[in-house]
C-alpha positions in Angstrom: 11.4 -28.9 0.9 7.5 -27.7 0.2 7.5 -28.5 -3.6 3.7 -27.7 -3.4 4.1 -24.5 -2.7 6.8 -23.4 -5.2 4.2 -21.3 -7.4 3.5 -19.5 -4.3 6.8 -18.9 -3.7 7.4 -17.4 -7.7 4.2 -15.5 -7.3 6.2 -12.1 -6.1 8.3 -12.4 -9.6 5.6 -13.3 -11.5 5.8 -10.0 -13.4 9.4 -9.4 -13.4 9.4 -9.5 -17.3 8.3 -5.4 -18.2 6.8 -6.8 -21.2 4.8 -9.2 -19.3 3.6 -6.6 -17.0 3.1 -4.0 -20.0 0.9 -6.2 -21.6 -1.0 -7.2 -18.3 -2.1 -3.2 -17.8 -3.0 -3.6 -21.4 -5.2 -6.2 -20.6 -7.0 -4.5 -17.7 -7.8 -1.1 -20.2 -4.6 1.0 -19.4 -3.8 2.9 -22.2 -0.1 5.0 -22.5 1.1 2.0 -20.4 4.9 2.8 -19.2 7.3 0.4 -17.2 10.3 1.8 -15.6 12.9 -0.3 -13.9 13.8 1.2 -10.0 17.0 0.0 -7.9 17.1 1.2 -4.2 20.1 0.3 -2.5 20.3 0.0 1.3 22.7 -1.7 3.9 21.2 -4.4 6.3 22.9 -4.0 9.6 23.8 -7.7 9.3 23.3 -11.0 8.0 21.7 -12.4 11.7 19.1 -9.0 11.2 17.9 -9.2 7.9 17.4 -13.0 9.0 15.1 -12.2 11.8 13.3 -9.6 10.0 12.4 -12.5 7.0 11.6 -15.0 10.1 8.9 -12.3 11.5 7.6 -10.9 8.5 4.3 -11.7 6.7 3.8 -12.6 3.5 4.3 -16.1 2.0 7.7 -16.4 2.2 7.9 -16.6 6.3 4.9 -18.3 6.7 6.1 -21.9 4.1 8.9 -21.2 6.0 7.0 -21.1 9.1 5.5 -24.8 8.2 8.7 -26.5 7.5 9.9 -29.0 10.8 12.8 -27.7 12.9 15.4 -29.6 11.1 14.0 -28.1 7.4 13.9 -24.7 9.1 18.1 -24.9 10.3 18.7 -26.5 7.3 17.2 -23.3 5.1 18.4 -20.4 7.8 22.0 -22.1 7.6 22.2 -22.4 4.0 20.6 -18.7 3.7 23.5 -17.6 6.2 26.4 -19.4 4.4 25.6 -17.6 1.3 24.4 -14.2 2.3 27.3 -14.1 4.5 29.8 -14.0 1.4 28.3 -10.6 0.3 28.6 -9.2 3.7 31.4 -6.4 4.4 32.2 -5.9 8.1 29.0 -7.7 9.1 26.8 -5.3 7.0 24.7 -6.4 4.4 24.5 -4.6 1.3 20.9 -4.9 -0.4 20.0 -3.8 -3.8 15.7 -3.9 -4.6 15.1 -4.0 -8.0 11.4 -3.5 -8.8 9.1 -3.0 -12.0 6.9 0.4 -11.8 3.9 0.8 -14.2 1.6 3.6 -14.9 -1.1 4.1 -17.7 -4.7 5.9 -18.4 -7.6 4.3 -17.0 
């Protein structure tokens, strides 16, 4: 839909790889660098909520999002709904965050 922005849209997983990110503190002068990989699981009270939450959020996700034309924008919430709604249970969507956290010495 917005090809042009697809780096933009990577950006947040840029550093998903912990060696990537190890070697990036390395980079800056951290020494003792240590990655450690964190789940956090939570429940979305639906599909239609967590929806509404991405649509008024910041960031650069909503606001490419934001810039699509109406028929873009149904197109994208309807495909978003088709498949989040398969991982639903009882209307409540089960979320899992996986993130990357480093430390080191400066």
């Amino acid at each position: 839909m917005l090809p042009s922005h697809r780096a933009v849209l990577e950006l947040p997983f840029s550093l998903s790889d912990p060696a990537r990110l190890s070697a990036r503190f390395a980079e800056a002068g951290f020494s003792d660098v240590a990655v450690e990989r964190v789940v956090r699981q939570d429940t979305v009270e639906s599909v239609a909520s967590y929806w509404a939450a991405l649509e008024d959020g910041v960031g650069a996700i909503p606001q490419i999002y934001g810039m699509l034309g109406d028929a873009d924008r149904h197109t994208v919430r309807q495909r978003v709904h088709v498949r989040l709604a398969q991982l639903a249970h009882d209307d409540a969507l089960p979320m899992n965050v996986e993130m990357l956290i480093a430390s080191g010495r400066a």
